[in-house]
Every structure is written in structure tokens, then in C-alpha cells.
N, C-alpha and C positions, 0 to 999 in steps of 0.2 A: 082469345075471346074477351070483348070489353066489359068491364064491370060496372053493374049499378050503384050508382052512391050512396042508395040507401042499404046496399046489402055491409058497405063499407060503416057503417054507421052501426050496424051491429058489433062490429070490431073492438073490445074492449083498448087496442093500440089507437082507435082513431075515434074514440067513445067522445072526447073534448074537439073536435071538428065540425067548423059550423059546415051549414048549406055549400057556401063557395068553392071551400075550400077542399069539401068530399068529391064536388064537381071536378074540381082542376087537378085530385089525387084519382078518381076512375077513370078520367080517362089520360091515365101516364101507365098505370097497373095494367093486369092482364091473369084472365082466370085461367089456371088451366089445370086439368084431368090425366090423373091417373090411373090405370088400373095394376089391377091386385101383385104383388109381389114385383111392381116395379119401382125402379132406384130415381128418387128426386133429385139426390146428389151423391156423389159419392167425397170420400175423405181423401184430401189432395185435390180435389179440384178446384179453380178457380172460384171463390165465392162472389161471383159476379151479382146473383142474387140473393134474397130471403125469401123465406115464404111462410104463409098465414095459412093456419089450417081453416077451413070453411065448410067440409063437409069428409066424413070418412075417418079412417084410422092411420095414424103414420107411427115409425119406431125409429128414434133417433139415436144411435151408437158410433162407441166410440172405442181403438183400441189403447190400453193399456200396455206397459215399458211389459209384461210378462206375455202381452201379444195374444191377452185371451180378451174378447168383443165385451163393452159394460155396458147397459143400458143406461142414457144418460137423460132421455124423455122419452113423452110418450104423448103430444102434445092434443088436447081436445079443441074442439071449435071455438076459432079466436082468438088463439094462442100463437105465437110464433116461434119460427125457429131459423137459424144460419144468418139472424142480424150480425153478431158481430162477424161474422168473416165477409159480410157485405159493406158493412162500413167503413171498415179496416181497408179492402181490399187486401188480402191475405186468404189462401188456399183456406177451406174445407175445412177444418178441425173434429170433426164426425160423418157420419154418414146419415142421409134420409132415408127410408125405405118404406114404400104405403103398403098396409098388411091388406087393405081392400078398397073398392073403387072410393077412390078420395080425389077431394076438390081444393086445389089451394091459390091463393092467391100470391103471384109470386112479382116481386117490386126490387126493383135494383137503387142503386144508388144516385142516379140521373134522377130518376123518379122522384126519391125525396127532395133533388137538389131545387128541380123545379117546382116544388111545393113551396119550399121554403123562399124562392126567389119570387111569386105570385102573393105567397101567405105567408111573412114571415114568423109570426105569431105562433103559426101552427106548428113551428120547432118546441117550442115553449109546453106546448101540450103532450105533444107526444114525447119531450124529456120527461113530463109529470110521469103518463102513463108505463113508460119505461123504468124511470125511480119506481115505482110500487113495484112491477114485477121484479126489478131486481134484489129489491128489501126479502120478495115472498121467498124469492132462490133463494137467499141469503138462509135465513128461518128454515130449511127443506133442508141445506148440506149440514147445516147444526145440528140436526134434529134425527138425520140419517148418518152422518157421520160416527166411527167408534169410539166411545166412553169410555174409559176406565171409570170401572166403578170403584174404587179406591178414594178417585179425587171428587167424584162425584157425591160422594156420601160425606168425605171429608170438607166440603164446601157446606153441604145440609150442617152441620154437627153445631152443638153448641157447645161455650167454655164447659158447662155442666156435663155436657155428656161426655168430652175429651176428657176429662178430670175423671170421671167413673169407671171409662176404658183403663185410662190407666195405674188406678188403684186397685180394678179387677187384675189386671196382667201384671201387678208386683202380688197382690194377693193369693195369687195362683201359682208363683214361680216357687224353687228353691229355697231361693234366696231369702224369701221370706219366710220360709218353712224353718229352715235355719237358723235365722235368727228369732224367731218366737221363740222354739223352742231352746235355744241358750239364754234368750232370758227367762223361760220360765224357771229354767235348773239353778241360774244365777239366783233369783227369786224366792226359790223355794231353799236352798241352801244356806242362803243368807238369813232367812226365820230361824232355822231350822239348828241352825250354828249357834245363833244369838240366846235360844230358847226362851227365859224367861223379859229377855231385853228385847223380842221382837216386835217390831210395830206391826206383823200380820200372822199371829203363831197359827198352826195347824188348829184346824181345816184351812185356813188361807182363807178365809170369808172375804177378804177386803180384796186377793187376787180374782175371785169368784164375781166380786160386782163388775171389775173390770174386762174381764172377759165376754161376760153378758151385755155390756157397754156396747165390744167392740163388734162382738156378734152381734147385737139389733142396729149398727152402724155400716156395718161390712154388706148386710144379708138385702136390706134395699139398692148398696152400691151393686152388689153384681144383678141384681134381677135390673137394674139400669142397664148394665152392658151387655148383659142377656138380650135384654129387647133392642139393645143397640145393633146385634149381631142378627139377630131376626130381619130388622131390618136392612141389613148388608146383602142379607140372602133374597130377599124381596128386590129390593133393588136389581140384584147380580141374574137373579130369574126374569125381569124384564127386558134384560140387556141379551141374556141370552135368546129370549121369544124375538125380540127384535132380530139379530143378525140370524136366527132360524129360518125367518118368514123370507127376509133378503135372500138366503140360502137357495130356501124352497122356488122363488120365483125363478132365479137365476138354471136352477133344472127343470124348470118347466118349459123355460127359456130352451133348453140344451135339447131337449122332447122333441117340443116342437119343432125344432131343425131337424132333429132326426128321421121326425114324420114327414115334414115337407122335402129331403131328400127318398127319402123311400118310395116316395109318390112320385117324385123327378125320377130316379131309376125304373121304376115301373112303369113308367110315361117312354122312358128312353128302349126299354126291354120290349113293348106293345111296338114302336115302330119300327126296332128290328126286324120283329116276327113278322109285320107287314110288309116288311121291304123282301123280307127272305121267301116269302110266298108268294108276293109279287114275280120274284124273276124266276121263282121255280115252275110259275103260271108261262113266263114266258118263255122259255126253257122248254117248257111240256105242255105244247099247246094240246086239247084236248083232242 
């Protein structure tokens, strides 16, 4: 079916195409209609074409080296999808499938050639338009991709707060337990030996300020790495809600298949019975 050029003109891919050149791109194109649960393309196949979503719902999947289906789009009106295996000329790399009556516009590679050989300019735009969408993917596989929240919070962190993690985590070891307390026996020993020759005799007053020192010094450093730690858990709790939500879709995903096989075997089980009663009709005529 021929397409109209102003329908092309809604096309965020062909949004920079003047008059002419929408003219001499609709009639190279070609609309065409699918219905529900049928395949636009499948993975391996020649990517002879692409195609522009225009009306309806498509699922674009792809399998993975463990051989279980990812979803890799899901593309809405005026998006496209299988340009690079059209450009390339190179098989499939995913598969189409329209989940209901969808309308796409589907453009092979001649297509463009001849645009570009009428319009040449009109390559120019439609790189523009292809530079954004590939920037958006870009931003999308960043954005969904898995995090370690380690490097993530260590990128956030400042010298101050690296410096208070690690005064807290010597603060809190052994080792520091350790050695406070042999200096404090050194300390106290050492007055205590000296008696009237000591420069801090019992009660140890001048040990007492230092201490109070090091406690009102210590006691805002760990409530730093306290909140440092608060916010690790914040963080690590988004990352987790994130690859949940990914989770949850992915079984809703696996559902859904389940449902729409259940409904194929009961589809398939209804025409048994119709056929089995059919020839038992003819079998036993009345």
C-alpha cells in the first residue's frame, strides 16, 4: 500500500524532510499491516528491510549466548526498528513480533538510495535524526545497565568523606583498641613511676583533656561515616528496586507466554474435539 507524505512527515526519522523529498520517499516506501501475534521478521533473516512503527504495538527480541529471549524494544509510533541490518545488509539480529493489529512502514535499502540520489541533502537529515536517537540509546543502556554500587558511591565521595570512612574503620578495629590502650598503661605508668617528677600525676587531668579532645574529634567523624553508610544503603536499595522492577517485567514476560500457549492448546484441544465428532458424525450417521 502507497504511503502518504504527510503521514511520513509525522515520522520523527523524516521530521527534517522537506515537501519534495517526502514526495520522492512515499512513493519508494510501502505501508503494510499486520495482525495480532504475527512475525515482521524473524532473527536470521535477511535484513532486506526496516521498518517504522505507524500504528499498533510491536516486541522486538533478541536471544542471548544462555539461549533465554531479552527484550530489547518495544518501539511506539515513529520509532524504528531493524535499520541496521538493513543498511548493513546483514541477517536479522532480533526478531519483530506485533502483539496487535499494527501498521508499519517498511523501506529497504534501494529506497533510501533513491532518495539520496534525487535529494541528496536529505542524507544529512536523516544522519541528524539518527545521531539523537542513537545518543537516547546510548543514555537507556547506561541508565539500565548493572552498577556496582561500590564504584558508584565511590565516584559520589568526597576527600572529606574518604578520610572519615577511614578514621572510622581504624577507629573501630583492633588495632586501634590496642594500641590506645598500651598507651594508655605506658601513660599512666610512666606518672605513676615518676610520682612527684610527673608532668600529669593522678587523677591524670591533663590525660582526661586529651581524651575529651579526642572524643568530641572521633564522635562527629563516625556520625560522618555513619551517614556515609546510610547512604550506601540508599543507594544499594535503588539498585536493587531497579534490577527488581527488570525482574518483575521479565515474568510477566514469561506469563504471558504461558497464557498465550494455554490458549494455543485449548485452541488446538477445541479442534480436535471438533474433528473427533465430526467423523464420529460420519461414522454414525443418524
Amino acid at each position: 500500500m502507497a504511503c502518504n507524505p504527510a503521514t511520513l512527515k509525522q515520522i520523527p526519522l523524516f521530521a527534517l524532510l522537506d515537501d519534495d523529498e517526502l514526495a520522492v520517499l512515499a512513493a519508494q516506501v510501502e505501508l503494510k499491516h499486520f495482525a495480532p501475534r504475527q512475525r515482521i521478521y524473524k532473527m536470521g533473516e535477511p535484513g532486506n528491510h526496516a521498518y517504522v512503527m505507524m500504528s499498533g504495538k510491536a516486541r522486538v527480541t533478541t536471544v542471548d549466548e544462555d539461549h533465554q529471549e531479552v527484550l530489547v524494544d518495544e518501539p511506539c509510533q515513529g520509532e524504528f526498528f531493524g535499520f541496521a541490518s538493513m543498511l548493513e545488509q546483514t541477517p536479522h539480529q532480533t526478531t519483530a513480533l506485533a502483539l496487535e493489529e499494527t501498521s508499519c512502514l517498511e523501506i529497504s535499502r534501494d529506497d533510501i538510495a533513491v532518495l539520496l540520489q534525487r535529494k541528496p541533502m536529505a542524507g544529512m537529515d536523516m544522519l541528524t535524526v539518527l545521531g539523537r536517537q542513537f545518543h537516547a540509546s546510548q543514555q537507556l543502556v547506561r541508565g539500565r545497565a548493572n552498577r556496582n554500587v561500590n564504584e558508584v558511591i565511590e565516584e559520589e565521595s568526597t576527600v572529606g568523606e574518604r578520610i572519615a570512612d577511614t578514621v572510622a574503620g581504624f577507629g573501630g578495629s583492633w588495632t586501634f583498641i590496642l594500641i590506645f590502650l598500651s598507651a594508655l598503661v605506658i601513660y599512666t605508668t610512666a606518672n605513676i613511676m615518676l610520682q612527684h617528677k610527673a608532668w600529669d600525676p593522678y587523677p591524670f587531668i591533663l590525660l582526661n583533656l586529651f581524651l575529651s579532645m579526642l572524643a568530641a574529634i572521633q564522635a562527629p567523624v563516625i556520625m560522618m561515616s555513619q551517614n556515609r553508610q546510610d547512604k550506601k544503603d540508599r543507594v544499594r536499595g535503588e539498585l536493587d528496586y531497579d534490577v527488581n522492577r527488570r525482574a518483575e517485567s521479565e515474568i510477566q514476560g514469561l506469563a504471558n507466554k504461558l497464557n498465550l500457549l494455554t490458549d494455543k492448546i485449548g485452541d488446538v484441544d477445541d479442534l480436535l474435539r471438533e474433528h473427533l465428532k465430526l467423523r464420529n458424525d460420519h461414522q454414525h450417521p443418524a
